[in-house]
PyMOL Python script that loads the backbone (N, CA, C, O; Angstrom):
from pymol import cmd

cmd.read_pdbstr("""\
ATOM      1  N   UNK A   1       3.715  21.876 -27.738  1.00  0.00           N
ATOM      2  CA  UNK A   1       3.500  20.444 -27.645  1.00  0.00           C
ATOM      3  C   UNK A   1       2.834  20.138 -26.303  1.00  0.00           C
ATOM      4  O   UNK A   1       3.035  20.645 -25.199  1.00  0.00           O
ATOM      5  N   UNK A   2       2.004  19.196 -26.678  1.00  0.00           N
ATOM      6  CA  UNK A   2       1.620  19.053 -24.942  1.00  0.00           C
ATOM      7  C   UNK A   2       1.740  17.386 -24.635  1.00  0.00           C
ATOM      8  O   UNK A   2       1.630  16.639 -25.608  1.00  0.00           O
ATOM      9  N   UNK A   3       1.903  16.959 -23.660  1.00  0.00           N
ATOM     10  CA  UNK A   3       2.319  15.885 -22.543  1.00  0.00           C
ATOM     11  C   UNK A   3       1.024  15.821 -22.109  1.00  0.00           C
ATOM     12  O   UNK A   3       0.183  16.643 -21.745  1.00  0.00           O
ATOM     13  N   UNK A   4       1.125  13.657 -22.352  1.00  0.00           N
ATOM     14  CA  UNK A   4      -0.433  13.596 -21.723  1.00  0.00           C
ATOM     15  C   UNK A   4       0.469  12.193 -20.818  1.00  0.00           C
ATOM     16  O   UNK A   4       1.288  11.431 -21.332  1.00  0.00           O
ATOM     17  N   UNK A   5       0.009  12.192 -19.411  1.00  0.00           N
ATOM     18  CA  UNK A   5       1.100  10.916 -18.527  1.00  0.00           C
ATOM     19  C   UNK A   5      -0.063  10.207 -18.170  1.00  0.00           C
ATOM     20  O   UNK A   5      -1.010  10.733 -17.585  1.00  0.00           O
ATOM     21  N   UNK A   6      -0.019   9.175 -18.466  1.00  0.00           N
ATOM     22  CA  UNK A   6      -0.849   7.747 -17.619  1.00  0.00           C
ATOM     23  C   UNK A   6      -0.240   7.024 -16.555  1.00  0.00           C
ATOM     24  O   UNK A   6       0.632   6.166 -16.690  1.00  0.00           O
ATOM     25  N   UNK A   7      -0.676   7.363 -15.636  1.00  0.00           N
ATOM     26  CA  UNK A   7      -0.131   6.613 -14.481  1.00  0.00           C
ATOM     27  C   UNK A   7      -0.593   5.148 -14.009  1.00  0.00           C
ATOM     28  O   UNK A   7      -0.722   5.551 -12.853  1.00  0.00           O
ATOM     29  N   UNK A   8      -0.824   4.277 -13.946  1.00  0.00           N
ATOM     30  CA  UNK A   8      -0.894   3.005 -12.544  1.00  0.00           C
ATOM     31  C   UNK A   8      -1.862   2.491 -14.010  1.00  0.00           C
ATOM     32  O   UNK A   8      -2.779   1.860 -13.485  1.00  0.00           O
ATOM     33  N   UNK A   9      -2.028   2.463 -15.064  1.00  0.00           N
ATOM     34  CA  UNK A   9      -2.826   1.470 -16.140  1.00  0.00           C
ATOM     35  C   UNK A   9      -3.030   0.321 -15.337  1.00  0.00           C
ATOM     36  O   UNK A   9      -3.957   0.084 -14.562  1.00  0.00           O
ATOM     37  N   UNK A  10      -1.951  -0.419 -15.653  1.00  0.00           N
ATOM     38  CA  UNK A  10      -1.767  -1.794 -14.664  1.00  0.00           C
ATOM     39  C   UNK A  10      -2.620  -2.793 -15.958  1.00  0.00           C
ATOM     40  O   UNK A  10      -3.564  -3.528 -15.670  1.00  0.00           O
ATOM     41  N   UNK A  11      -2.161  -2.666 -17.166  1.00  0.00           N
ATOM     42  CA  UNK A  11      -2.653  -3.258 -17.975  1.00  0.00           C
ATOM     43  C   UNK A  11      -2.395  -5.100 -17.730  1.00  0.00           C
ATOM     44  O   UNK A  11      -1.374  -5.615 -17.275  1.00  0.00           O
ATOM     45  N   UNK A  12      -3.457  -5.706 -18.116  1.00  0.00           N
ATOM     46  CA  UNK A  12      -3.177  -7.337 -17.782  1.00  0.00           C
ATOM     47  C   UNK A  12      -3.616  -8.050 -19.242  1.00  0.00           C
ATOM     48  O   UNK A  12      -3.816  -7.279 -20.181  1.00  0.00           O
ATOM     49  N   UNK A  13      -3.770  -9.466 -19.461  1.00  0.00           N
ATOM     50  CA  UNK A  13      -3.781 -10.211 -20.889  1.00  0.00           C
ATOM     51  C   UNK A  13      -5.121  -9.957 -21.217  1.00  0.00           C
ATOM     52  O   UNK A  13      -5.407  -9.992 -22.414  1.00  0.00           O
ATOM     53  N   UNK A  14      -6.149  -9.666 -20.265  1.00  0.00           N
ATOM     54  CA  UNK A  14      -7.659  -9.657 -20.607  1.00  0.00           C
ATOM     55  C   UNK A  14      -8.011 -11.203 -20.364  1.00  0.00           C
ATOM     56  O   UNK A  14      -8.875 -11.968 -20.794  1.00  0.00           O
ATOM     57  N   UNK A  15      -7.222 -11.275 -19.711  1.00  0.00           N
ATOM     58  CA  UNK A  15      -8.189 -12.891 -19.047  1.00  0.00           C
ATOM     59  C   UNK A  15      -8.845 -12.774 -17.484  1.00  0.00           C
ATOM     60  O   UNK A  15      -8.418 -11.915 -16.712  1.00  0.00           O
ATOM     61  N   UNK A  16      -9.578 -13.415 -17.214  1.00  0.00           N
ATOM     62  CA  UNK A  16     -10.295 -13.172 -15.743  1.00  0.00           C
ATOM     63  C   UNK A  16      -9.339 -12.399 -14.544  1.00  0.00           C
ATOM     64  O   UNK A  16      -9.848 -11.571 -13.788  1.00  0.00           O
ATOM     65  N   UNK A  17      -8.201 -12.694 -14.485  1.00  0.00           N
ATOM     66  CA  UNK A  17      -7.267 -12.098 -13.637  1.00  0.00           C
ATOM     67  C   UNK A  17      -7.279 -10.553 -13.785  1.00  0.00           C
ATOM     68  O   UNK A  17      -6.957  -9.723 -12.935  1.00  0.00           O
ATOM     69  N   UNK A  18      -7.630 -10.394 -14.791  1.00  0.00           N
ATOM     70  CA  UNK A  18      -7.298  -8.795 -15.239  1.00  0.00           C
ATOM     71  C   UNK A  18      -8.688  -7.763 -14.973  1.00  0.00           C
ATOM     72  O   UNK A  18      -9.869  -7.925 -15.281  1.00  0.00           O
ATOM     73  N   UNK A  19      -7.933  -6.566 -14.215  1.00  0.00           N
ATOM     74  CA  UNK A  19      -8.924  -6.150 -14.044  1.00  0.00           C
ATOM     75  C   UNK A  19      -9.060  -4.581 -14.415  1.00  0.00           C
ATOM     76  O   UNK A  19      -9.572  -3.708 -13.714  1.00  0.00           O
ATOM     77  N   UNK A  20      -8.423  -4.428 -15.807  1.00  0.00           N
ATOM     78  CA  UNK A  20      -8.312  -2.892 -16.606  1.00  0.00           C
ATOM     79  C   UNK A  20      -9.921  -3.421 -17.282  1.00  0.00           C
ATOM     80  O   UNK A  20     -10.091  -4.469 -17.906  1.00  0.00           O
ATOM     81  N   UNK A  21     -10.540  -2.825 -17.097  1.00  0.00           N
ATOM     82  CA  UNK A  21     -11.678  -2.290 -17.850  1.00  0.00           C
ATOM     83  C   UNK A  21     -11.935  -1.353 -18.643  1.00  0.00           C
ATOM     84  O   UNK A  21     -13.079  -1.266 -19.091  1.00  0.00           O
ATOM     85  N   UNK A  22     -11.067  -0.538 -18.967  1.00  0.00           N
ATOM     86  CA  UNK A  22     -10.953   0.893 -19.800  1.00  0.00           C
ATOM     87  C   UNK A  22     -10.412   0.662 -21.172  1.00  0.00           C
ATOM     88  O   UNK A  22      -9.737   1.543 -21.704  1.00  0.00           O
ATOM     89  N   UNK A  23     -10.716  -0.705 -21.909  1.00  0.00           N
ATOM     90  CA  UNK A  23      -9.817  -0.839 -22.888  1.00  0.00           C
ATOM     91  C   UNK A  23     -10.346   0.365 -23.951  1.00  0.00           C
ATOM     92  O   UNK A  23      -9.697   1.330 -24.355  1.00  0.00           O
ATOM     93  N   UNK A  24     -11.615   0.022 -24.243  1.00  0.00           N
ATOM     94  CA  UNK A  24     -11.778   1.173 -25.369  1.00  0.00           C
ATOM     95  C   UNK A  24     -12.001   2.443 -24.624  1.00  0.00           C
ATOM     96  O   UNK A  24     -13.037   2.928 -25.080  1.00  0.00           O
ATOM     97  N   UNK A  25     -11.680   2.946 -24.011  1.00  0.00           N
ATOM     98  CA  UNK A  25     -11.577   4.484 -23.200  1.00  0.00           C
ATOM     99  C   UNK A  25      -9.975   4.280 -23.566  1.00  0.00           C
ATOM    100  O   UNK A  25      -9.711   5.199 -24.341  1.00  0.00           O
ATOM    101  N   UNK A  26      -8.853   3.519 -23.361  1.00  0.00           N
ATOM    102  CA  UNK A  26      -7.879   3.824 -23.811  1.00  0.00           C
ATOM    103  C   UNK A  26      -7.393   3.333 -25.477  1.00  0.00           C
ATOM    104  O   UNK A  26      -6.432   3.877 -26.020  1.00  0.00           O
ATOM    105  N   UNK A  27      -7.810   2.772 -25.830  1.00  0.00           N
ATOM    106  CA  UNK A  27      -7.630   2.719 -27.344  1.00  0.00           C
ATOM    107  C   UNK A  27      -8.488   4.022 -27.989  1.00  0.00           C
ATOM    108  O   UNK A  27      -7.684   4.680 -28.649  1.00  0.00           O
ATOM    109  N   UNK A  28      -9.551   4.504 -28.026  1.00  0.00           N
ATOM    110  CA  UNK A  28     -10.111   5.499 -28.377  1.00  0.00           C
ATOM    111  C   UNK A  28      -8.785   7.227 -28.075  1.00  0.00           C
ATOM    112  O   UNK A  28      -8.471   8.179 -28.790  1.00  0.00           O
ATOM    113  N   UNK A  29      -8.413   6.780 -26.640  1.00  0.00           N
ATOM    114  CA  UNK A  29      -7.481   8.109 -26.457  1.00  0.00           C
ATOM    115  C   UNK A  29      -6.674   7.961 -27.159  1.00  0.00           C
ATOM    116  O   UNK A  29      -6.236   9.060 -27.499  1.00  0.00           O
ATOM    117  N   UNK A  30      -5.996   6.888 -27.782  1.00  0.00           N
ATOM    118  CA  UNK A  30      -4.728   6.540 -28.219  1.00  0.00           C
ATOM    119  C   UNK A  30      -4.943   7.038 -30.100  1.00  0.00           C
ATOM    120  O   UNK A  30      -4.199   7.665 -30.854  1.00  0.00           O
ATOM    121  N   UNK A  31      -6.102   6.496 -30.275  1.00  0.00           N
ATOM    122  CA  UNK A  31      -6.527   6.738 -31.245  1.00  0.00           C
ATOM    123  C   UNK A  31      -7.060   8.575 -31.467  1.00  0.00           C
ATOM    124  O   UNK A  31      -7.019   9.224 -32.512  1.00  0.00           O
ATOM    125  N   UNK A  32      -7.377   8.883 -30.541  1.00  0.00           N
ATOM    126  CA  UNK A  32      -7.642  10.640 -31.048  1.00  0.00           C
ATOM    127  C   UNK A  32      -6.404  11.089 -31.344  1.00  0.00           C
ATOM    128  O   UNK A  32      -5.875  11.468 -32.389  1.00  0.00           O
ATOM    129  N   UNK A  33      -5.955  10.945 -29.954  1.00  0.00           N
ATOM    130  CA  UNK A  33      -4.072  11.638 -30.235  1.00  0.00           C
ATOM    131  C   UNK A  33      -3.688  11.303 -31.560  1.00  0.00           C
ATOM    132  O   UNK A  33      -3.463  12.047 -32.515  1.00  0.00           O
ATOM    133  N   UNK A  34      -3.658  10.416 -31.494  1.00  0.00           N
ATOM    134  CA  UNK A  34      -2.591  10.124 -32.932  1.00  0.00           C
ATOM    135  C   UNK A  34      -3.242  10.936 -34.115  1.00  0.00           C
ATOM    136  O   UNK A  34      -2.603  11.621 -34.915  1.00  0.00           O
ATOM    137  N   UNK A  35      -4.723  10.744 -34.107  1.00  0.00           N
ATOM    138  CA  UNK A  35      -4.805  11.605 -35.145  1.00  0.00           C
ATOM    139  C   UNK A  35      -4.802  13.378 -35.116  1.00  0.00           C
ATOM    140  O   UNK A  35      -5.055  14.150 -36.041  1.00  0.00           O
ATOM    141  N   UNK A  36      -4.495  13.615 -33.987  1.00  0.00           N
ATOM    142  CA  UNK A  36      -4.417  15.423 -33.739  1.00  0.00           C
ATOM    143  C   UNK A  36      -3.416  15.731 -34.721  1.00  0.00           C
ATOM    144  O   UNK A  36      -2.573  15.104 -35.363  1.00  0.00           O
ATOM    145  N   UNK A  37      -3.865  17.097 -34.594  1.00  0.00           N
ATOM    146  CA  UNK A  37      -2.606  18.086 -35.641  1.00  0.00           C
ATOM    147  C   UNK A  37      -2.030  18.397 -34.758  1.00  0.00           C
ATOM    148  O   UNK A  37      -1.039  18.974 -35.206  1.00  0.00           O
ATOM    149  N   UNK A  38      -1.984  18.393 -33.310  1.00  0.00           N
ATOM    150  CA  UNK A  38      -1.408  18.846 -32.573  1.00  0.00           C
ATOM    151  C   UNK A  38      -0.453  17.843 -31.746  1.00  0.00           C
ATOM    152  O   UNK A  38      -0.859  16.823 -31.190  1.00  0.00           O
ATOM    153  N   UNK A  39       1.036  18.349 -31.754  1.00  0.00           N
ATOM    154  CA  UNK A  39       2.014  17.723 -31.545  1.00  0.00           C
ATOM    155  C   UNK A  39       2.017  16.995 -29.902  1.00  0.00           C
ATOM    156  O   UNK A  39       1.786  17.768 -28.973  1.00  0.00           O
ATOM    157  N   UNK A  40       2.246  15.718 -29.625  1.00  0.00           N
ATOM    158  CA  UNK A  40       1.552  15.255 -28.422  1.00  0.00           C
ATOM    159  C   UNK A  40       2.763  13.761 -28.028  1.00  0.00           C
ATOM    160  O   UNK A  40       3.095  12.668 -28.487  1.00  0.00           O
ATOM    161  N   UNK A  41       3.004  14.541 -27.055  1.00  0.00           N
ATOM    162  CA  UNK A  41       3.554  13.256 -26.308  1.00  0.00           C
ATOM    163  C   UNK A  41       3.313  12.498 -25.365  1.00  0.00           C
ATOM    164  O   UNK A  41       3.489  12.975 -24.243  1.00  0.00           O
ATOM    165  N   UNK A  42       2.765  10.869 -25.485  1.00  0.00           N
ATOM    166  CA  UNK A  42       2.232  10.322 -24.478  1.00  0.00           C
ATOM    167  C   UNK A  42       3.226   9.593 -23.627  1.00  0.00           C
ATOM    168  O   UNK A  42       4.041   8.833 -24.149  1.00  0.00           O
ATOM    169  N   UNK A  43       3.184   9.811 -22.245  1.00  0.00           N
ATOM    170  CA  UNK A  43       3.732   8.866 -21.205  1.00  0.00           C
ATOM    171  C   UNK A  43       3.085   8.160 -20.690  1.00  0.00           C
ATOM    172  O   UNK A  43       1.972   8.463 -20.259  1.00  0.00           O
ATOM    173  N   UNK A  44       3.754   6.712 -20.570  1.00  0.00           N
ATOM    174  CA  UNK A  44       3.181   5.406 -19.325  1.00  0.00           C
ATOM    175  C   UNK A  44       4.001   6.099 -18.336  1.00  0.00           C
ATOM    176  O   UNK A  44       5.182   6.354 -18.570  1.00  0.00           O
ATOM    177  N   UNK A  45       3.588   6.325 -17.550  1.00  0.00           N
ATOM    178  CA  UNK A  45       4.037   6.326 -16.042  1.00  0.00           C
ATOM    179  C   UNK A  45       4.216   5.837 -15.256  1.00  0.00           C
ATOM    180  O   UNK A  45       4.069   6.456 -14.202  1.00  0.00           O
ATOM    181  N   UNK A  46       4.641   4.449 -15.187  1.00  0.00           N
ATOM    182  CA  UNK A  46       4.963   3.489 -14.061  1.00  0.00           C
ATOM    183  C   UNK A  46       4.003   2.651 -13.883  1.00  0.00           C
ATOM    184  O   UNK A  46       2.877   3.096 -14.106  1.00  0.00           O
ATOM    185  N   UNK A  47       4.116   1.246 -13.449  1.00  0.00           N
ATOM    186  CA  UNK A  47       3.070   0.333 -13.511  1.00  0.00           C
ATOM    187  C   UNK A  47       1.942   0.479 -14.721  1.00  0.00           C
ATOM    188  O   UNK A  47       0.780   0.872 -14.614  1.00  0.00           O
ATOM    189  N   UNK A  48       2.717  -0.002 -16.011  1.00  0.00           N
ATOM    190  CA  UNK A  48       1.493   0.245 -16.978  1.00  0.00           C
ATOM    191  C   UNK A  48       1.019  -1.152 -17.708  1.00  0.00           C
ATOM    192  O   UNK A  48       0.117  -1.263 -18.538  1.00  0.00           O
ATOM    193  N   UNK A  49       2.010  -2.368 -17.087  1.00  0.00           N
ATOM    194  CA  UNK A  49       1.823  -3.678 -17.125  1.00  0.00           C
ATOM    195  C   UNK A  49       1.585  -4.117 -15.772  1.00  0.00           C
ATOM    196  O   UNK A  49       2.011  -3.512 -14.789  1.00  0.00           O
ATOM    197  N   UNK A  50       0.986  -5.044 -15.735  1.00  0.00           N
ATOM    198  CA  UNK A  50       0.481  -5.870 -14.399  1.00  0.00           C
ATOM    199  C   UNK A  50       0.987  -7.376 -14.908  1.00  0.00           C
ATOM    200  O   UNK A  50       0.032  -8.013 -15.352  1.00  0.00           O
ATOM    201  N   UNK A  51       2.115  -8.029 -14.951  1.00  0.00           N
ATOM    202  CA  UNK A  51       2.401  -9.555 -15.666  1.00  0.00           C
ATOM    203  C   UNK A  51       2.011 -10.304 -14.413  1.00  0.00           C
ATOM    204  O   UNK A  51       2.299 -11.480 -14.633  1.00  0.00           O
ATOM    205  N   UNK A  52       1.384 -10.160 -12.948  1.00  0.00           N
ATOM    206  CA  UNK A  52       0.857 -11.270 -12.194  1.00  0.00           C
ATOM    207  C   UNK A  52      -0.430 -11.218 -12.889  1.00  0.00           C
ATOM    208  O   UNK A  52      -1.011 -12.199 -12.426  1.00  0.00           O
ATOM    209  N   UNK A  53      -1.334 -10.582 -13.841  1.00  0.00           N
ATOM    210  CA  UNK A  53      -2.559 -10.326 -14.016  1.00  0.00           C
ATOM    211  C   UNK A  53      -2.682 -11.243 -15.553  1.00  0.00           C
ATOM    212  O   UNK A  53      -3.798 -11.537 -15.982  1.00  0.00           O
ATOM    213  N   UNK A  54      -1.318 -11.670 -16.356  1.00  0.00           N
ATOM    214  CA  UNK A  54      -0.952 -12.259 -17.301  1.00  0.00           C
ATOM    215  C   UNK A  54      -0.799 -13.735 -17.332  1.00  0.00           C
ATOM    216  O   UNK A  54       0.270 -14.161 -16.894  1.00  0.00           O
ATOM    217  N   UNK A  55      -1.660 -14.589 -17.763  1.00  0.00           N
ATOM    218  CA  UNK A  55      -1.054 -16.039 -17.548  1.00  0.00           C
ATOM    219  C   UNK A  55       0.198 -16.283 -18.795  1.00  0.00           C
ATOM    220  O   UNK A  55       0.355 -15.580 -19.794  1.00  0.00           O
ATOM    221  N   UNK A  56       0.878 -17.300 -18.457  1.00  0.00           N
ATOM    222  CA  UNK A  56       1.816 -17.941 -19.239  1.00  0.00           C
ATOM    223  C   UNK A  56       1.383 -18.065 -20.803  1.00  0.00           C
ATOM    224  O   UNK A  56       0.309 -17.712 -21.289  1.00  0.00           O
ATOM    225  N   UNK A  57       2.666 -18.749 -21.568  1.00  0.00           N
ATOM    226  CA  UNK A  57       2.064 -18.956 -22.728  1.00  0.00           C
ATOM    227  C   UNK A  57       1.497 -20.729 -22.854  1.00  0.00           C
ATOM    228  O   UNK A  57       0.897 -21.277 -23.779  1.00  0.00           O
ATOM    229  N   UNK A  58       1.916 -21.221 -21.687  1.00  0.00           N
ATOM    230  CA  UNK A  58       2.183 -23.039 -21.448  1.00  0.00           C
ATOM    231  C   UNK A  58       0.398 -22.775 -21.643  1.00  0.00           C
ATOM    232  O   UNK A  58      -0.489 -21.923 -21.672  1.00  0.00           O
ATOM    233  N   UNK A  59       0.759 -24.490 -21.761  1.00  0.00           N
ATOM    234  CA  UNK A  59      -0.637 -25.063 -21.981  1.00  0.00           C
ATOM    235  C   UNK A  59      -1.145 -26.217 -21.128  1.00  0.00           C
ATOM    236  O   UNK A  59      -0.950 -27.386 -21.462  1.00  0.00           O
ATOM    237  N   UNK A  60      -1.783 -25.879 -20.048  1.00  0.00           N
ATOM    238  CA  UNK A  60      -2.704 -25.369 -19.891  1.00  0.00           C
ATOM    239  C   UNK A  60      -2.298 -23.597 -19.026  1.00  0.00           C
ATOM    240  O   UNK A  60      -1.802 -23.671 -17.902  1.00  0.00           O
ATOM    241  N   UNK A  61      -2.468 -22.609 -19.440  1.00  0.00           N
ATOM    242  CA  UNK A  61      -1.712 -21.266 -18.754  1.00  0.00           C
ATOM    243  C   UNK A  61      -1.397 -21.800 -17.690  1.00  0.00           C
ATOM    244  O   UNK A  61      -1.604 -22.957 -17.323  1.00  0.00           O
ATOM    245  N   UNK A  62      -0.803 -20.829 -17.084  1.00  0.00           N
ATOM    246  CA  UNK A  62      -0.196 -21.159 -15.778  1.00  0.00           C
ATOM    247  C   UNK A  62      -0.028 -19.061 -15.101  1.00  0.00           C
ATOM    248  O   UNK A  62       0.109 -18.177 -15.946  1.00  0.00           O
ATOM    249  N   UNK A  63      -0.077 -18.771 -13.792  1.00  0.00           N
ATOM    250  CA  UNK A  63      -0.091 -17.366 -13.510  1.00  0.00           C
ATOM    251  C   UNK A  63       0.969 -17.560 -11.921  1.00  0.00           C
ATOM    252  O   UNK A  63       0.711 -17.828 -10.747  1.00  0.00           O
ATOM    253  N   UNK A  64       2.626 -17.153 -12.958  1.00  0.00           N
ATOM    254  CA  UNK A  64       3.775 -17.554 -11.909  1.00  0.00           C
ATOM    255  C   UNK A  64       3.443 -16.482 -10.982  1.00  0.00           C
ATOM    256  O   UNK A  64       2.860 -15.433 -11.259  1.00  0.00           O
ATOM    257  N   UNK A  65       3.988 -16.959  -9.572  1.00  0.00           N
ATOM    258  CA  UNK A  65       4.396 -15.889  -8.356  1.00  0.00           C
ATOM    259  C   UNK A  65       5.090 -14.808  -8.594  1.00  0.00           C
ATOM    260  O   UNK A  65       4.719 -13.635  -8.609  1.00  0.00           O
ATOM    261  N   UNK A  66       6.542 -15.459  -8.858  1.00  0.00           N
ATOM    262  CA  UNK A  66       7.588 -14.374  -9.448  1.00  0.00           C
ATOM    263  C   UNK A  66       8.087 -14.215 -10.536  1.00  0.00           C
ATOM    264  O   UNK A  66       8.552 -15.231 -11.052  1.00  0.00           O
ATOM    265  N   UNK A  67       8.164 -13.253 -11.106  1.00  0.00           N
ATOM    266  CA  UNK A  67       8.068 -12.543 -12.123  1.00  0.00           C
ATOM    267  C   UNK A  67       9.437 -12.270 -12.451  1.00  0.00           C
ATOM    268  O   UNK A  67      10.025 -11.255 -12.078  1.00  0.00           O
ATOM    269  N   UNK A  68      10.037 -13.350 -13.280  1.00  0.00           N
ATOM    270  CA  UNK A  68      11.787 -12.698 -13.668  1.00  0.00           C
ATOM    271  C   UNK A  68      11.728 -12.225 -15.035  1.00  0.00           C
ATOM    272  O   UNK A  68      10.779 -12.493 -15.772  1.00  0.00           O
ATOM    273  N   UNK A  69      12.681 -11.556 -15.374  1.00  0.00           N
ATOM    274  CA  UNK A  69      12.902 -10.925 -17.020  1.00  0.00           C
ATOM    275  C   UNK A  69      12.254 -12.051 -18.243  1.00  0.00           C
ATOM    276  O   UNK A  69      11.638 -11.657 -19.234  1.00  0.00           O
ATOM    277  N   UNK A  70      12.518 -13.405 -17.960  1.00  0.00           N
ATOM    278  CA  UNK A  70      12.736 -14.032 -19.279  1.00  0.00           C
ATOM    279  C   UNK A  70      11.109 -13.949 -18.840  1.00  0.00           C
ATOM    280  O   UNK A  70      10.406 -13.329 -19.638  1.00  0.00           O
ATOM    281  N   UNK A  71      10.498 -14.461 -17.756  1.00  0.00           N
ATOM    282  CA  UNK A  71       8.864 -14.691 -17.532  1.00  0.00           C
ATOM    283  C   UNK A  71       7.800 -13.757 -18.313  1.00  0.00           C
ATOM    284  O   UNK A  71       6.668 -14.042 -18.705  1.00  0.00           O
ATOM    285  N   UNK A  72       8.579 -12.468 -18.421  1.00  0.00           N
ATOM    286  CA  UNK A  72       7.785 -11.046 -18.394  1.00  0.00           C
ATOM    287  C   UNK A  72       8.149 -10.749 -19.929  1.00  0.00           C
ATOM    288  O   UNK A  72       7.304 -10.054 -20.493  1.00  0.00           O
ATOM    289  N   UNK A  73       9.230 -11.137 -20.703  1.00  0.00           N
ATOM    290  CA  UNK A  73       8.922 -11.282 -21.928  1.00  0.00           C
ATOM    291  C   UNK A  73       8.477 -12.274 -22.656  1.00  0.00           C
ATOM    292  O   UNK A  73       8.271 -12.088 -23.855  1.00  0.00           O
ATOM    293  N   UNK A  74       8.262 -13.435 -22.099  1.00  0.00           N
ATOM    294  CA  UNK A  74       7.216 -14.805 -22.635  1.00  0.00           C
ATOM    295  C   UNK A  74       5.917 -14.228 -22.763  1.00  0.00           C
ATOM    296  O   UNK A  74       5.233 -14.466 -23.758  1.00  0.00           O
ATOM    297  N   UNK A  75       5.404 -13.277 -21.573  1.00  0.00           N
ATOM    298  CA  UNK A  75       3.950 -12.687 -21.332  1.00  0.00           C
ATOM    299  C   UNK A  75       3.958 -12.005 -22.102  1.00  0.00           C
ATOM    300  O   UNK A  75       2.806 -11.914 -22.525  1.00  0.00           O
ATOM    301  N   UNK A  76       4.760 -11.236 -22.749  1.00  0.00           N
ATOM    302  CA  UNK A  76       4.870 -10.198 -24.073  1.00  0.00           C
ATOM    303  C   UNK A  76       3.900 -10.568 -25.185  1.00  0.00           C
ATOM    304  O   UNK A  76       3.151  -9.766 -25.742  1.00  0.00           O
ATOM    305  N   UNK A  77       3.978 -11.647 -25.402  1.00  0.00           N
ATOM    306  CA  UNK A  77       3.622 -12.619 -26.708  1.00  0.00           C
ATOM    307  C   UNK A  77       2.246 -12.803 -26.811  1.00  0.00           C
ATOM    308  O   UNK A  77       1.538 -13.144 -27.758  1.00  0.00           O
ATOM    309  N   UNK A  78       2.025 -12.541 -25.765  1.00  0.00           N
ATOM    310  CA  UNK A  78       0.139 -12.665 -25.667  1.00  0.00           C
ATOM    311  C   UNK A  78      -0.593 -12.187 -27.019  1.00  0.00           C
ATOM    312  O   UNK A  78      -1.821 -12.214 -27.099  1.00  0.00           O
TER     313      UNK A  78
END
""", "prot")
cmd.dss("prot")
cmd.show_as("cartoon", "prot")
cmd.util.cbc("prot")
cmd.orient("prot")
């Protein structure tokens, strides 16, 4: 089996704040793996969300300072 680890993604909503550019470089990886015959385990490695890089779900967004549990699963919903 082999181990593939992604470190520091720092994935954000894809709004101007965000600054992952690799989406299809990582959907494409995500997408080979899965289809291998070969048995494969992927790791996020720490920082693989960025939720200051996430606006709210309010209307008009909003992009809080601090970041508590309930904040960071509202940003989920994106």
């Amino acid at each position: 089996m082999r181990v593939i680890v992604l470190c520091d993604v720092e994935l954000g909503g894809g709004t101007i704040t965000d600054d992952f550019i690799s989406d299809n470089a990582l959907s494409g990886l995500i997408l080979k793996l899965a289809k291998s015959d070969e048995k494969t385990e992927l790791v996020f490695n720490g920082d693989t969300f960025d939720f200051l890089k996430c606006p709210s779900r309010l209307n008009p967004p909003e992009y809080p300072i601090k970041i508590t549990p309930k904040v960071s699963l509202e940003k989920l919903k994106l």
